[in-house]
N, C-alpha and C positions, 0 to 999 in steps of 0.2 A: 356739730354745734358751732353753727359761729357769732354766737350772742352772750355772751351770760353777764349778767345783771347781779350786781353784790349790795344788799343791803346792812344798813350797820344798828347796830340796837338802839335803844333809847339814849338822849346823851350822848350819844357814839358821832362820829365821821367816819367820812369817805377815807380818809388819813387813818381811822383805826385799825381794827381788828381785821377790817373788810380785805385791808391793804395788804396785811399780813398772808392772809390766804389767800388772796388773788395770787401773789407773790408762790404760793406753796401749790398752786393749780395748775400753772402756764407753764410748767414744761409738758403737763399731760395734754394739755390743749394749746397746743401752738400758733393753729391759725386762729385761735377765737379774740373774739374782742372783746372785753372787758369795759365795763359799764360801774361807776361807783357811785350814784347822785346822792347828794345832800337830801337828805329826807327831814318833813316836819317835824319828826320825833328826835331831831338831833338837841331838840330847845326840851330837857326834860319835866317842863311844866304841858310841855302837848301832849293833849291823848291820844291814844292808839286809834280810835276811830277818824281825828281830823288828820294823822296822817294819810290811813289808810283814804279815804276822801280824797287828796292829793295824789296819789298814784298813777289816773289818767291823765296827770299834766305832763306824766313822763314819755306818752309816745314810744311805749317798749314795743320793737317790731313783736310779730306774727312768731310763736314756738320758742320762745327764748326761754332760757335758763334763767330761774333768778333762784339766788341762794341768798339768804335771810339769816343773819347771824339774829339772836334773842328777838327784841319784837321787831328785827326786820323780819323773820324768820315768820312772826304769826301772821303782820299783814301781808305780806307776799302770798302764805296759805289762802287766806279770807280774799284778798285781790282775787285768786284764782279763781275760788269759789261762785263767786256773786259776779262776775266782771269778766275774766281773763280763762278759760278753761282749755286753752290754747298753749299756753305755759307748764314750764316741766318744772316744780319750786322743791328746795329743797331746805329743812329748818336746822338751822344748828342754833342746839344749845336754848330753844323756841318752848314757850308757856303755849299752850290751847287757848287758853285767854288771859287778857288784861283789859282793863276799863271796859268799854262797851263794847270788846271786841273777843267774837270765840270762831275757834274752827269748828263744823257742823257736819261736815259730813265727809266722808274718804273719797280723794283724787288716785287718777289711775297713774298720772305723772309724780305725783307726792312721795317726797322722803324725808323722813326727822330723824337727825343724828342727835341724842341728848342721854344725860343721865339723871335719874332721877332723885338723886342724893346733892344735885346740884343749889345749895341754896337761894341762891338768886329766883329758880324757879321751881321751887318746892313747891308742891302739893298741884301743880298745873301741868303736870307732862302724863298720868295716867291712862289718859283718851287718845294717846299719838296712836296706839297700836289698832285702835278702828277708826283712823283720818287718814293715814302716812303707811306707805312700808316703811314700819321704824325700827331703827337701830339703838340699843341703848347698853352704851359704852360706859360700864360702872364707873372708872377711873378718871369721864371726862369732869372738868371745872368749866364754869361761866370763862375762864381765862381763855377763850379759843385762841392767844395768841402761842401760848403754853403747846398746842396740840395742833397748829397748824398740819403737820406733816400729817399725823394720823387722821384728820379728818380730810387732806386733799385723797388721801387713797383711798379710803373711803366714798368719799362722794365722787371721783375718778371710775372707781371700782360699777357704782351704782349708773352712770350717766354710761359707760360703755359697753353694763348690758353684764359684767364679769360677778363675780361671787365675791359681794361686798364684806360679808363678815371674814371669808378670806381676807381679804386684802386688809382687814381691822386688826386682827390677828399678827398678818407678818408685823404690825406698828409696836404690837405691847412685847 
């Protein structure tokens, strides 16, 4: 891997959450580069679709990683989907849908780390397990800064092929 791309959620920056886990990633990934742009959705009166629309302005090379915290998390999916099926995406913490935007169908590269008692995105994470190989981490919160560690081993775990709920396990 030497690309990966971190999106931040709605309202969010590159300076968030993103940064936090980037931070809790790069000792597993040492030579990778790390990627954090400003997304449309960082203005939270933008919808999830005129972000997602924006995306090709980012010129993500050829097989990158992009990891999607909340709805960076669903556009990155949908990116992939309709645009990019070249990309390995991985969702934390990520709704199926918001405004005009849903995931539709299961990627071979796709993984959703989330819990579904998370109320930020209650009632919108039931369909990760036919879109995503999804992981659903009772005790995770919307806070991914809170759980940084347990989701870098995890999606560490998942990106180098090893036994991801192992590695969720040694976290709790």
């Amino acid at each position: 891997m030497s690309e990966i791309y971190l999106f931040h959620g709605k309202g969010g920056s590159p300076n968030g959450s993103v940064s936090v886990l980037e931070e809790a990633l790069r000792p597993s990934f040492i030579d990778a580069r790390f990627t954090r742009p400003l997304l449309r959705h960082h203005d939270a009166d933008v919808l999830a679709e005129d972000s997602l629309a924006a995306l090709d302005e980012l010129n993500i090379p050829q097989a990158t990683v992009v990891i999607g915290v909340s709805l960076g998390g669903l556009i990155a999916a949908r990116f992939q989907e309709v645009v990019r099926e070249d990309l390995t995406v991985i969702c934390v913490s990520a709704p199926t849908w918001a405004d005009g935007v849903r995931v539709e169908r299961k990627m071979t590269k796709r993984a959703a780390f989330y819990s579904s008692t998370d109320e930020v995105i209650l009632g919108r994470t039931s369909a990760w397990p036919s879109l995503a190989e999804a992981f659903e981490i009772a005790r995770l919160t919307h806070d991914t800064d809170r759980h940084a560690e347990l989701l870098a081993r995890g999606i560490s775990a998942y990106l180098q092929g090893r036994d991801v709920n192992a590695a969720i396990q040694q976290s709790l």
